[in-house]
N, CA, C and O atoms as a CHARMM CRD file, in Angstrom:
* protein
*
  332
    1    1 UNK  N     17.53500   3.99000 -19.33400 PROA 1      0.00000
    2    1 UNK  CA    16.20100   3.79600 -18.79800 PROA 1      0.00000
    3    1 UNK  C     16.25900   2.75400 -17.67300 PROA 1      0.00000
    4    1 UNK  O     17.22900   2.00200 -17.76500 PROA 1      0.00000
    5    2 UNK  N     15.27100   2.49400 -16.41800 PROA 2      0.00000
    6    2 UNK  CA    15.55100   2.32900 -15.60700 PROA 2      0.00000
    7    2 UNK  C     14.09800   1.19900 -15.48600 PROA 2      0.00000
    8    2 UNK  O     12.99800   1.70200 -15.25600 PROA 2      0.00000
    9    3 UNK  N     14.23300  -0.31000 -15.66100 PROA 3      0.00000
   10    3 UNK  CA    13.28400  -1.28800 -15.96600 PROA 3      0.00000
   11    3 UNK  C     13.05500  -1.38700 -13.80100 PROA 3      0.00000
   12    3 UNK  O     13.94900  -1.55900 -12.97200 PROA 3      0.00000
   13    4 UNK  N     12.02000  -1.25600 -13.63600 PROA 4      0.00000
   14    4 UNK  CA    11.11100  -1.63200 -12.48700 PROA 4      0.00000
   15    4 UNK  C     10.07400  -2.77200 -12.14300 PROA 4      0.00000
   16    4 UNK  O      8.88700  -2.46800 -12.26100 PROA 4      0.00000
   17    5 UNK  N     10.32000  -3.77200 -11.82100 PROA 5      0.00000
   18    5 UNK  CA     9.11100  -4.55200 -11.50500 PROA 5      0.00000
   19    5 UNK  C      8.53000  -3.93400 -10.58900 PROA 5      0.00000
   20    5 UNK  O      9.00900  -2.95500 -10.01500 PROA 5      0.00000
   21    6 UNK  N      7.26500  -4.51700 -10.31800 PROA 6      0.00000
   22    6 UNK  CA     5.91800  -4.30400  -9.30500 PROA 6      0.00000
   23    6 UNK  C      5.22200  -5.44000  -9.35100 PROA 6      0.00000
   24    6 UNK  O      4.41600  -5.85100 -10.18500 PROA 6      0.00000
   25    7 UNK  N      5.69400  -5.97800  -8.19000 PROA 7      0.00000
   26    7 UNK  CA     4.01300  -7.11000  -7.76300 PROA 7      0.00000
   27    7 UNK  C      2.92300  -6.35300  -6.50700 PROA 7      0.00000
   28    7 UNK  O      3.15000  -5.94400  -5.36800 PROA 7      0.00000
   29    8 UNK  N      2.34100  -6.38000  -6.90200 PROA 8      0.00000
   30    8 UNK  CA     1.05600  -5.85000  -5.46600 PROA 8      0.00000
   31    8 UNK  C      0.34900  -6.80100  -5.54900 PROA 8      0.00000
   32    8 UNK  O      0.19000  -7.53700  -6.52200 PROA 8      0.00000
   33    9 UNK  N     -0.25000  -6.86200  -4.26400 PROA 9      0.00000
   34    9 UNK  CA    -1.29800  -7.76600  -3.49000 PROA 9      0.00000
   35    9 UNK  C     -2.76100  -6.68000  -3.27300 PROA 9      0.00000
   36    9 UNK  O     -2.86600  -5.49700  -2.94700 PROA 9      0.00000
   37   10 UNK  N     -3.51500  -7.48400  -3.54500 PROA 10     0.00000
   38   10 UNK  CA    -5.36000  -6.99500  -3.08600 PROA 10     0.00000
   39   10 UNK  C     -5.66000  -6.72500  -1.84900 PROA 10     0.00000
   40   10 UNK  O     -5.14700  -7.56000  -1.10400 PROA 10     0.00000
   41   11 UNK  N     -6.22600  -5.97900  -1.32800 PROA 11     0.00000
   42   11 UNK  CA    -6.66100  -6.03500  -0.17200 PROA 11     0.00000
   43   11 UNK  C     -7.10100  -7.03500   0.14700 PROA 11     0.00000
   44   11 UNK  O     -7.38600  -7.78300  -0.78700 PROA 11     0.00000
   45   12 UNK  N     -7.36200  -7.52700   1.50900 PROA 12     0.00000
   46   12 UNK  CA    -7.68000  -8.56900   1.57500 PROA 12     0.00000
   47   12 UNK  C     -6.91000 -10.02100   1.67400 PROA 12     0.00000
   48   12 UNK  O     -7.31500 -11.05400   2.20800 PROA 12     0.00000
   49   13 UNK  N     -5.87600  -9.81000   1.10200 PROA 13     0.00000
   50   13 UNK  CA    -5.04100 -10.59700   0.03200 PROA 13     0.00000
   51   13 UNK  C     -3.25200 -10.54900   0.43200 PROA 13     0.00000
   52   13 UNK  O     -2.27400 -10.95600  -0.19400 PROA 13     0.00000
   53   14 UNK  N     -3.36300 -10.02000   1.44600 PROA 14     0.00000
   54   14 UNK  CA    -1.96400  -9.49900   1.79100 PROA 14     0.00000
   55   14 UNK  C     -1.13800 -10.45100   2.65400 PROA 14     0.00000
   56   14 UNK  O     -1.59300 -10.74400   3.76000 PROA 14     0.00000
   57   15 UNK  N      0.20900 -11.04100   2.20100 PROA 15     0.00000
   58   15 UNK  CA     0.15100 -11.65100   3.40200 PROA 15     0.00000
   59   15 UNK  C      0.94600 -10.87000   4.67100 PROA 15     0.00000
   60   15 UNK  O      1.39800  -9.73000   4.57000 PROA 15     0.00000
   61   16 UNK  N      1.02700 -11.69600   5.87200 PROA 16     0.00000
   62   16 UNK  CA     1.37500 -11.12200   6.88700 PROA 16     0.00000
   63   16 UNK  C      3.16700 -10.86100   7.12100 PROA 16     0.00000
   64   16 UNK  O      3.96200 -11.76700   6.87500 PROA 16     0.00000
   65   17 UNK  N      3.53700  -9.71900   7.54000 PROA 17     0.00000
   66   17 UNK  CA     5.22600  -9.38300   7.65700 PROA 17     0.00000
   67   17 UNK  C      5.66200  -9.19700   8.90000 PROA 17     0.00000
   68   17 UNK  O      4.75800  -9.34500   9.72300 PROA 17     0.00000
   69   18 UNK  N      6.56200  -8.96500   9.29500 PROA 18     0.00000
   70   18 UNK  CA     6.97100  -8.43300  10.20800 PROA 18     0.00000
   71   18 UNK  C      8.56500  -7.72500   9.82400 PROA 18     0.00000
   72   18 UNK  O      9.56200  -8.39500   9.55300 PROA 18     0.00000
   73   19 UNK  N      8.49700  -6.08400   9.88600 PROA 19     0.00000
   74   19 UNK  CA     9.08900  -5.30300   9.63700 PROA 19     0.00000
   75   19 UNK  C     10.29000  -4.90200  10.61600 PROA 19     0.00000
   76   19 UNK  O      9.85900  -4.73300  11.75700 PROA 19     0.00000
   77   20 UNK  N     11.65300  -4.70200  10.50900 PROA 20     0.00000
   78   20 UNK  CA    12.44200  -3.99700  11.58200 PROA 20     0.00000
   79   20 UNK  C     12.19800  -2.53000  11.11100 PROA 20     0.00000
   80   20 UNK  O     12.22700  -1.96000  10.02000 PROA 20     0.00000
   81   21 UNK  N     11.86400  -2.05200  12.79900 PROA 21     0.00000
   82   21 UNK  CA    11.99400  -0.79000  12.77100 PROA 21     0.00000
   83   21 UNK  C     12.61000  -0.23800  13.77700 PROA 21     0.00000
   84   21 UNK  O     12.15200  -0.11900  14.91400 PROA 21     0.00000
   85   22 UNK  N     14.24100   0.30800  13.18200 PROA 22     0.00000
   86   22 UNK  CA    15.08000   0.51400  14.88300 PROA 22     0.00000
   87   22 UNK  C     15.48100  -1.01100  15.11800 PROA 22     0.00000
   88   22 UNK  O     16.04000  -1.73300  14.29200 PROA 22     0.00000
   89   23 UNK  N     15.20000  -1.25800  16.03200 PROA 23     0.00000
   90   23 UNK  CA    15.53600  -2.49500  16.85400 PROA 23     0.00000
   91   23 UNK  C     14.74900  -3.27800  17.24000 PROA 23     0.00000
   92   23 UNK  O     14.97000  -4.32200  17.85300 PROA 23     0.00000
   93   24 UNK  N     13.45000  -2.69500  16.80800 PROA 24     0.00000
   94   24 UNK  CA    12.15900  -3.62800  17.05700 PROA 24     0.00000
   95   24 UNK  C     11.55500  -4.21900  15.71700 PROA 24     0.00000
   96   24 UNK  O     11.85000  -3.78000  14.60600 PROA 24     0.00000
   97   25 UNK  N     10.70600  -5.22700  15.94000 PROA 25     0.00000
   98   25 UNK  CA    10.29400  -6.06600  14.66400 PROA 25     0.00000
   99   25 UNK  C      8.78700  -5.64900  15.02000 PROA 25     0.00000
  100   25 UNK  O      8.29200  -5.79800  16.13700 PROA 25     0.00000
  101   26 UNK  N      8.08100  -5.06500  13.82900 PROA 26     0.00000
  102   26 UNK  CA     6.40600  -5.11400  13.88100 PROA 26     0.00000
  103   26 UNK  C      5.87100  -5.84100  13.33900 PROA 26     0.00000
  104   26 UNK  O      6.25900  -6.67500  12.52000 PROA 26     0.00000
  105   27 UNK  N      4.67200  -5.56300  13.82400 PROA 27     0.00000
  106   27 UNK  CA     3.67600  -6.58400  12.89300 PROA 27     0.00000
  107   27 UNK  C      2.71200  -5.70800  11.45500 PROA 27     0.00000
  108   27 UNK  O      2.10700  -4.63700  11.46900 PROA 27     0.00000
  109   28 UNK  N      2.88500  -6.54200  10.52500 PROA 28     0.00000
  110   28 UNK  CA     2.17300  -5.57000   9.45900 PROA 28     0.00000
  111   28 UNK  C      1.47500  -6.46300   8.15500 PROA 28     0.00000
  112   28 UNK  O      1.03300  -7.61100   8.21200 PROA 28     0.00000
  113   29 UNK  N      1.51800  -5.70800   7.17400 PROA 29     0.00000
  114   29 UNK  CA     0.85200  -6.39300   5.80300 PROA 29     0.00000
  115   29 UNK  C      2.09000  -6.00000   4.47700 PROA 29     0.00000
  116   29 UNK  O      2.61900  -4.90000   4.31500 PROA 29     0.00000
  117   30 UNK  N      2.28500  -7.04600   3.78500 PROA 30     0.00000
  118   30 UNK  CA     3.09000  -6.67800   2.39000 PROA 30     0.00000
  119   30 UNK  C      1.98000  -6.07000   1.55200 PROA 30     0.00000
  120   30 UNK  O      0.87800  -6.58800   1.37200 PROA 30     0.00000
  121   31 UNK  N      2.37800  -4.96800   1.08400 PROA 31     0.00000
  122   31 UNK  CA     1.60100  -4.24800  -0.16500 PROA 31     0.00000
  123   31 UNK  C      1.81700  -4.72700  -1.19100 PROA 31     0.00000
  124   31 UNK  O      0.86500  -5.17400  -1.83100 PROA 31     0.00000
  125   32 UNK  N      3.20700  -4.80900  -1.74000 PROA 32     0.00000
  126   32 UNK  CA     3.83500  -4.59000  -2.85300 PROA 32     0.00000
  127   32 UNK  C      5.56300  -4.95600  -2.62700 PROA 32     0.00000
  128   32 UNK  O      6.18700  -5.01600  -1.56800 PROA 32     0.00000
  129   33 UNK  N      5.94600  -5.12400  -3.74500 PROA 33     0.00000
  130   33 UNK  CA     7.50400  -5.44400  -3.73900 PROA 33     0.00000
  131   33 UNK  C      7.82100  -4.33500  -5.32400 PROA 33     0.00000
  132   33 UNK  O      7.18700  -4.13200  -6.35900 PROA 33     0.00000
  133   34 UNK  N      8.56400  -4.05700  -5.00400 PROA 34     0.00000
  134   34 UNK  CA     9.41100  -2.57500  -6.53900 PROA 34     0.00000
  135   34 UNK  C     10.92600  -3.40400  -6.09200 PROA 34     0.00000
  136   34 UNK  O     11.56800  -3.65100  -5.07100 PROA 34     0.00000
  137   35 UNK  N     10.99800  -3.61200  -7.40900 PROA 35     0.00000
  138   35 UNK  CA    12.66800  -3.47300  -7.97300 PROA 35     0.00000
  139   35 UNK  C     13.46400  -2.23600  -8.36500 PROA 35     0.00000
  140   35 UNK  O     13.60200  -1.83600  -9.52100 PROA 35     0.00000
  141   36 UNK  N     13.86400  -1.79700  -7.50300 PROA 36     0.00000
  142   36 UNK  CA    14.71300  -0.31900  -7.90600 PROA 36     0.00000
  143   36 UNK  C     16.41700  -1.11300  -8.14900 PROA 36     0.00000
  144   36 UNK  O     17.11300  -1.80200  -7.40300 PROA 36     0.00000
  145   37 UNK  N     16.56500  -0.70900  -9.26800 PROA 37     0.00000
  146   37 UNK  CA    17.56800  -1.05100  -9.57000 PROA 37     0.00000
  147   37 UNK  C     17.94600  -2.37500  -9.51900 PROA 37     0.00000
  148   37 UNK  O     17.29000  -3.17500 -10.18600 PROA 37     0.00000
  149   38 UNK  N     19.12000  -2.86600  -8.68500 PROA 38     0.00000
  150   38 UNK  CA    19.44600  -4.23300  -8.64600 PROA 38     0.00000
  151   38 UNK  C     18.69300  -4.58500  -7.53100 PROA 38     0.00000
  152   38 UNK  O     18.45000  -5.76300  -7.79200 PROA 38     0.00000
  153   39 UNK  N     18.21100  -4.37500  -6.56500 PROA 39     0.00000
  154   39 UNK  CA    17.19500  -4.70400  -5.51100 PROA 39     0.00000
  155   39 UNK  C     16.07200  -4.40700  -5.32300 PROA 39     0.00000
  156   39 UNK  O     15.38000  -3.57800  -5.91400 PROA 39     0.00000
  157   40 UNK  N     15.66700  -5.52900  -3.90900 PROA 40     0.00000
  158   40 UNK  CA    13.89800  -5.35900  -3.91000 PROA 40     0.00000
  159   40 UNK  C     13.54500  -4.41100  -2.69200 PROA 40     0.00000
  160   40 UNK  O     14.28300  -4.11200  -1.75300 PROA 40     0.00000
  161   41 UNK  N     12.29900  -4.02600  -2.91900 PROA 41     0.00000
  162   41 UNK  CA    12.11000  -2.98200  -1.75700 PROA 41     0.00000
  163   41 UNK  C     10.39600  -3.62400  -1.45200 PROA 41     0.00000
  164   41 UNK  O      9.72300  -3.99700  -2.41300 PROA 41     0.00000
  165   42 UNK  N      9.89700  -3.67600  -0.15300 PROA 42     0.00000
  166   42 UNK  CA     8.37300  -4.08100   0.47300 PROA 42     0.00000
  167   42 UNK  C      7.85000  -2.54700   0.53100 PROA 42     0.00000
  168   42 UNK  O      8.38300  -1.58400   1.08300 PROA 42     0.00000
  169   43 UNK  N      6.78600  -2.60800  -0.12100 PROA 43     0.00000
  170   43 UNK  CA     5.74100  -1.33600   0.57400 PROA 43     0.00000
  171   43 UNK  C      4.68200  -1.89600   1.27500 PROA 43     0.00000
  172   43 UNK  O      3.97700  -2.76900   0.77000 PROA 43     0.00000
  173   44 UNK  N      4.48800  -1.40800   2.54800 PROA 44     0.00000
  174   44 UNK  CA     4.71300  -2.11300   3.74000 PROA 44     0.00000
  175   44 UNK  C      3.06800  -1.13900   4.51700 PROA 44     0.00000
  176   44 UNK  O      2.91400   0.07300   4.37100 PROA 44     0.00000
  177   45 UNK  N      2.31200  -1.82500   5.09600 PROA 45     0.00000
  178   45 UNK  CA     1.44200  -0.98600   6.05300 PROA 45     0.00000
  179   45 UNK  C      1.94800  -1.91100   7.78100 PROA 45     0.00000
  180   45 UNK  O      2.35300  -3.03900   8.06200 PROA 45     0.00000
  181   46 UNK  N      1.62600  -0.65900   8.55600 PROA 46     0.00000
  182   46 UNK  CA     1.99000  -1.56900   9.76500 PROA 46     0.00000
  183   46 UNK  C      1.52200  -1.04400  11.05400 PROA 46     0.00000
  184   46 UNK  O      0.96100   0.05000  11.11800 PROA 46     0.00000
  185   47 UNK  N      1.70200  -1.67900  11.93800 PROA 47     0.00000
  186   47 UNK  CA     0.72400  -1.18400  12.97000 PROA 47     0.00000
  187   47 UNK  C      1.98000  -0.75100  13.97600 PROA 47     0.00000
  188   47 UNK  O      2.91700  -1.54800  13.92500 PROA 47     0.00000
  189   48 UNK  N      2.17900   0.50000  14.98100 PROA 48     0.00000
  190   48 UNK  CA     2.93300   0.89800  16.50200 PROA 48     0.00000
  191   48 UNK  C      2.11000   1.84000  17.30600 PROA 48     0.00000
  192   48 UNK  O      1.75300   2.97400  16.98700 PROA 48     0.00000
  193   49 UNK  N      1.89500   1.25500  18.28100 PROA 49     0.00000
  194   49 UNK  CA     1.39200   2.14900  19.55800 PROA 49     0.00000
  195   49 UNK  C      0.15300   2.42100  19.26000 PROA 49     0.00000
  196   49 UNK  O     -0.25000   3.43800  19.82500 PROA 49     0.00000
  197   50 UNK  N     -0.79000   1.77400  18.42500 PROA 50     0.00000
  198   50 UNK  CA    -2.12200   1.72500  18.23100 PROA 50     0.00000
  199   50 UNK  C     -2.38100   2.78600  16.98700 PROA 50     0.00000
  200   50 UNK  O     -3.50600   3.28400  17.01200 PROA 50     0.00000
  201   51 UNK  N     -1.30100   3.32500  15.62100 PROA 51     0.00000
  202   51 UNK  CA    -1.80700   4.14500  15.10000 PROA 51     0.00000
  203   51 UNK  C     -0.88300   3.40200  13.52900 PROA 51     0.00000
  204   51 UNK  O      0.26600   2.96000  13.54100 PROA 51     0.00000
  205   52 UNK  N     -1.66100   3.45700  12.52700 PROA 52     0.00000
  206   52 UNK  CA    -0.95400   2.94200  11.31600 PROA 52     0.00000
  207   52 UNK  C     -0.07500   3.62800  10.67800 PROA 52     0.00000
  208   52 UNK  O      0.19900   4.80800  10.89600 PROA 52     0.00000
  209   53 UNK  N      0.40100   2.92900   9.87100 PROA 53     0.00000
  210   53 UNK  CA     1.48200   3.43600   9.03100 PROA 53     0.00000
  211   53 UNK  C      2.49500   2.90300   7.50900 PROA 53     0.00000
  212   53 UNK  O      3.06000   1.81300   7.40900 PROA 53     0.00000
  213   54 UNK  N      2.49600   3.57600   6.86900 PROA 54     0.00000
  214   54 UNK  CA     2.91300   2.92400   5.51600 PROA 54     0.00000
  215   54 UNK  C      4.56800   3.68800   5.35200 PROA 54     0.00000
  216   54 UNK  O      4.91000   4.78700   5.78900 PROA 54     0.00000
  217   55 UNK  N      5.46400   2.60800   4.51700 PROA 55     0.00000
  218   55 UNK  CA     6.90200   2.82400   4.47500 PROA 55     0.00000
  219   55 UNK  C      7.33000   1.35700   3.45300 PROA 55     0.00000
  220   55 UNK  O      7.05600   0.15900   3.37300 PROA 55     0.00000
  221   56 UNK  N      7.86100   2.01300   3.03500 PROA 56     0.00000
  222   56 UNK  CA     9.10900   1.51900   1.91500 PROA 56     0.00000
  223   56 UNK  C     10.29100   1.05800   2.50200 PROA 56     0.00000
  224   56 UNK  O     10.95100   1.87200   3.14800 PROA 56     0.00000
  225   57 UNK  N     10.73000  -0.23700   2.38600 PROA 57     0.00000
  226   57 UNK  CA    11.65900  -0.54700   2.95900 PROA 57     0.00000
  227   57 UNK  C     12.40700  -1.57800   2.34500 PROA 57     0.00000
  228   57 UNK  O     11.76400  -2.34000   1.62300 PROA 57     0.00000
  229   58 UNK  N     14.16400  -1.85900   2.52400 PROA 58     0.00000
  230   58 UNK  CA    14.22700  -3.03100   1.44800 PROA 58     0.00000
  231   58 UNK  C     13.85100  -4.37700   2.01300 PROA 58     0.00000
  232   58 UNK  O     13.19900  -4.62000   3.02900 PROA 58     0.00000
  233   59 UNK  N     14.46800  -5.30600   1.03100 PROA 59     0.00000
  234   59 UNK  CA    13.73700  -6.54800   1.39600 PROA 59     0.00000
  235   59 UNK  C     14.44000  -7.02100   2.60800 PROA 59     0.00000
  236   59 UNK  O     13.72900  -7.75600   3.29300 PROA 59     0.00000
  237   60 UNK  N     15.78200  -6.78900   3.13400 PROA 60     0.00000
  238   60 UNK  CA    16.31600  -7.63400   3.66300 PROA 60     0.00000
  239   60 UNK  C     15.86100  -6.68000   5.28600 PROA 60     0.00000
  240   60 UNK  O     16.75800  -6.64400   6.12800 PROA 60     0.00000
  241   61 UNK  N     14.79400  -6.11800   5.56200 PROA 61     0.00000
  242   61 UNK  CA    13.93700  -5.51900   6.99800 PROA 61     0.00000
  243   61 UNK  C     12.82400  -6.20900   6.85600 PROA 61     0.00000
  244   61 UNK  O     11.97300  -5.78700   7.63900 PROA 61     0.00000
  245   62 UNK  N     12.41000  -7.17900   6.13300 PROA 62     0.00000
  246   62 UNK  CA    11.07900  -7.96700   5.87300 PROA 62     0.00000
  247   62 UNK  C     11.29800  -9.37100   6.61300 PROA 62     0.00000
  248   62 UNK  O     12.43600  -9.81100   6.44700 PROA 62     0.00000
  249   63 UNK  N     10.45800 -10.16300   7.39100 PROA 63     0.00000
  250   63 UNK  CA    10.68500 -11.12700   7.55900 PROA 63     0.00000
  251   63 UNK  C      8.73100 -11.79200   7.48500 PROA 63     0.00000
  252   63 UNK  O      7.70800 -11.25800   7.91200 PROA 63     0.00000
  253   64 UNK  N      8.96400 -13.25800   6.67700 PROA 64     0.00000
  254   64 UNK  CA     7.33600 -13.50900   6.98100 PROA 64     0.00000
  255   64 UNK  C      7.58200 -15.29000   6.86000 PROA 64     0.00000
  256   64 UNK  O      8.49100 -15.83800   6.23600 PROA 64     0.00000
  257   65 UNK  N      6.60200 -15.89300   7.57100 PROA 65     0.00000
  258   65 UNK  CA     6.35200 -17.20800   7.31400 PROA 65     0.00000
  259   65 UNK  C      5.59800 -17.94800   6.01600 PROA 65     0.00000
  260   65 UNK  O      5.66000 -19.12300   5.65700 PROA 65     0.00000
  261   66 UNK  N      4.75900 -16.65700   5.36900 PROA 66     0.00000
  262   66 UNK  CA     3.89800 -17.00200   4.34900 PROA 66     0.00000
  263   66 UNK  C      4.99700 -16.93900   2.91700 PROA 66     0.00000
  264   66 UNK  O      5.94900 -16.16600   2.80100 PROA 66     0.00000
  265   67 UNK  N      4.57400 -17.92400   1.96400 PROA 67     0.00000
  266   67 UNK  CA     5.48200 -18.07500   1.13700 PROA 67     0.00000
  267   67 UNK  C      5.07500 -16.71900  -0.01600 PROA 67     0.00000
  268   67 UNK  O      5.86400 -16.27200  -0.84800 PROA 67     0.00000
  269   68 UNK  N      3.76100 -16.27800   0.18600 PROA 68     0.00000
  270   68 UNK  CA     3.61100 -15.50900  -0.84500 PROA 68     0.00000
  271   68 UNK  C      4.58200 -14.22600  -0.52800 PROA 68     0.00000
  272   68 UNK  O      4.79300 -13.33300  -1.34800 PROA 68     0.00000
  273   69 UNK  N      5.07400 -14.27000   0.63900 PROA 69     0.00000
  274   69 UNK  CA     5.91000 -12.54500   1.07000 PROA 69     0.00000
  275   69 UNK  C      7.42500 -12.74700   0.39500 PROA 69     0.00000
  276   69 UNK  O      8.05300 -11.72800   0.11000 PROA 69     0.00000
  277   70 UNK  N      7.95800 -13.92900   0.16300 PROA 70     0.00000
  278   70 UNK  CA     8.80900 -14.17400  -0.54700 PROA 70     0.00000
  279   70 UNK  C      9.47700 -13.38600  -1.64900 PROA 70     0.00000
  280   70 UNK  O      8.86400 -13.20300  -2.70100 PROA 70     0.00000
  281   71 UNK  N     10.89500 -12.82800  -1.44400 PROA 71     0.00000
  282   71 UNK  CA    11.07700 -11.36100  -2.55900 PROA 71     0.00000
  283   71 UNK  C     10.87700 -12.96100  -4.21500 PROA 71     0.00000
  284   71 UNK  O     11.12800 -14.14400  -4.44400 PROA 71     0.00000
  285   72 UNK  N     10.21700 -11.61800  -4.88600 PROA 72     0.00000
  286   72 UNK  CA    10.07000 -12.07800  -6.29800 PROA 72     0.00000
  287   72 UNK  C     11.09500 -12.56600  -7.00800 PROA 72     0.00000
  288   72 UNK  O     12.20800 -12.30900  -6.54700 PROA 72     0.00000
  289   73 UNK  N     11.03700 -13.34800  -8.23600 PROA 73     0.00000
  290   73 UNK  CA    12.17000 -13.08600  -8.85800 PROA 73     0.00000
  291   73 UNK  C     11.98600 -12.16800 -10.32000 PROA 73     0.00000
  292   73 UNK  O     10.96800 -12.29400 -11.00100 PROA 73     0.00000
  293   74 UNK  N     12.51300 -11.72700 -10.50200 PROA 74     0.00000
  294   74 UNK  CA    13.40000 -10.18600 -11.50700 PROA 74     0.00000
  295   74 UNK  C     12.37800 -10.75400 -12.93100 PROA 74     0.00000
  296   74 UNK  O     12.35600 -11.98500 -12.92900 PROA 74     0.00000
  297   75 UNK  N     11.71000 -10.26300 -13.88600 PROA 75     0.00000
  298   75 UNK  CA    10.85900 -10.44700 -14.36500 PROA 75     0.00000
  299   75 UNK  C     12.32000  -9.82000 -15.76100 PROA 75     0.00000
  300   75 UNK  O     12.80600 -10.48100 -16.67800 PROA 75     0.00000
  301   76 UNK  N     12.65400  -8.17200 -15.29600 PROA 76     0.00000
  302   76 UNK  CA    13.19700  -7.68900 -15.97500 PROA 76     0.00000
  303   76 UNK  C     12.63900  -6.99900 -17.15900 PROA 76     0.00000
  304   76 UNK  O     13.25500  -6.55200 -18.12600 PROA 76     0.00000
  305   77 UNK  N     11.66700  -6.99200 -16.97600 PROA 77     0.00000
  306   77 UNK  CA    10.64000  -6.47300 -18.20700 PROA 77     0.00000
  307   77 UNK  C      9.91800  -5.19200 -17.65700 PROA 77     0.00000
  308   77 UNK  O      8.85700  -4.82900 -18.16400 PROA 77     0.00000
  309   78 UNK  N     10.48800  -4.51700 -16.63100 PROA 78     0.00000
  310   78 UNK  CA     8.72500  -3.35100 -16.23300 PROA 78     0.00000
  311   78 UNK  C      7.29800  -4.00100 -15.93300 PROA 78     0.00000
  312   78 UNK  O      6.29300  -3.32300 -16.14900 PROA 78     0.00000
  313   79 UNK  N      7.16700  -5.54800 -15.34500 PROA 79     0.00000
  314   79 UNK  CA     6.00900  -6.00700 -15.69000 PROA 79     0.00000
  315   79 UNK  C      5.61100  -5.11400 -14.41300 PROA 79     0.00000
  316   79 UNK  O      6.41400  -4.40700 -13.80300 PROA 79     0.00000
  317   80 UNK  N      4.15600  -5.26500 -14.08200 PROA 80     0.00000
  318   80 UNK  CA     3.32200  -5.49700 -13.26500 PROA 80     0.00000
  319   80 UNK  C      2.21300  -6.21400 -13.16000 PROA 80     0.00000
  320   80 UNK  O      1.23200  -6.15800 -13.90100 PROA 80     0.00000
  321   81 UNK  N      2.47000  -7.28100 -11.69200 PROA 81     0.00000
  322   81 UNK  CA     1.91900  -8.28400 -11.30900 PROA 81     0.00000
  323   81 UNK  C      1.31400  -8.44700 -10.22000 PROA 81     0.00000
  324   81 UNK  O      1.99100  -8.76000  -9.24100 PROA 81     0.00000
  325   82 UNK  N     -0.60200  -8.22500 -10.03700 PROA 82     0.00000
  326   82 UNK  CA    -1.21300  -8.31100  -9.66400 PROA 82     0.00000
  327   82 UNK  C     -1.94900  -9.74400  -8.73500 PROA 82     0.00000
  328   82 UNK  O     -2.53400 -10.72600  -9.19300 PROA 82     0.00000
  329   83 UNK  N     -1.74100  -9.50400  -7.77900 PROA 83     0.00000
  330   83 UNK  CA    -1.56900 -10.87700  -6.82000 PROA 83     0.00000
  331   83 UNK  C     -3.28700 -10.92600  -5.80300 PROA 83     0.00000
  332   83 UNK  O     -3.49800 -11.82600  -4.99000 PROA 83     0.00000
């Protein structure tokens, strides 16, 4: 069996990221962080060329100044944690 964390953030509530995509860095919102397996992954909304967009990505394409974007640490339990 295959134990998954999940933290998500509220609308509202998100803090700010900036995503590589290609070779460029965007600007966006952290959704959520999933532990698949031994690593973390951001579900991610984000803004290019004036039209949105959502993507899964691991942690190490995330970059943010806010401490809440910070990858989690491993709960190890299946929790989910509502932010």
């Amino acid at each position: 069996m295959v134990t998954r964390d999940f933290h998500s953030f509220d609308a509202g509530r998100r803090p700010p990221i900036q995503v590589e995509m290609g070779r460029r860095w965007l600007t966006g919102e952290l959704r959520s962080w999933i532990r698949r397996g031994d690593g973390w992954w951001a579900h991610i909304g984000y803004d290019v060329d004036g039209s949105s967009h959502l993507a899964t990505v691991p942690a190490a394409r995330i970059r943010s100044t806010d401490d809440r974007a910070a990858v989690p640490e491993s709960t190890g339990s299946g929790a989910h944690q509502q932010h």
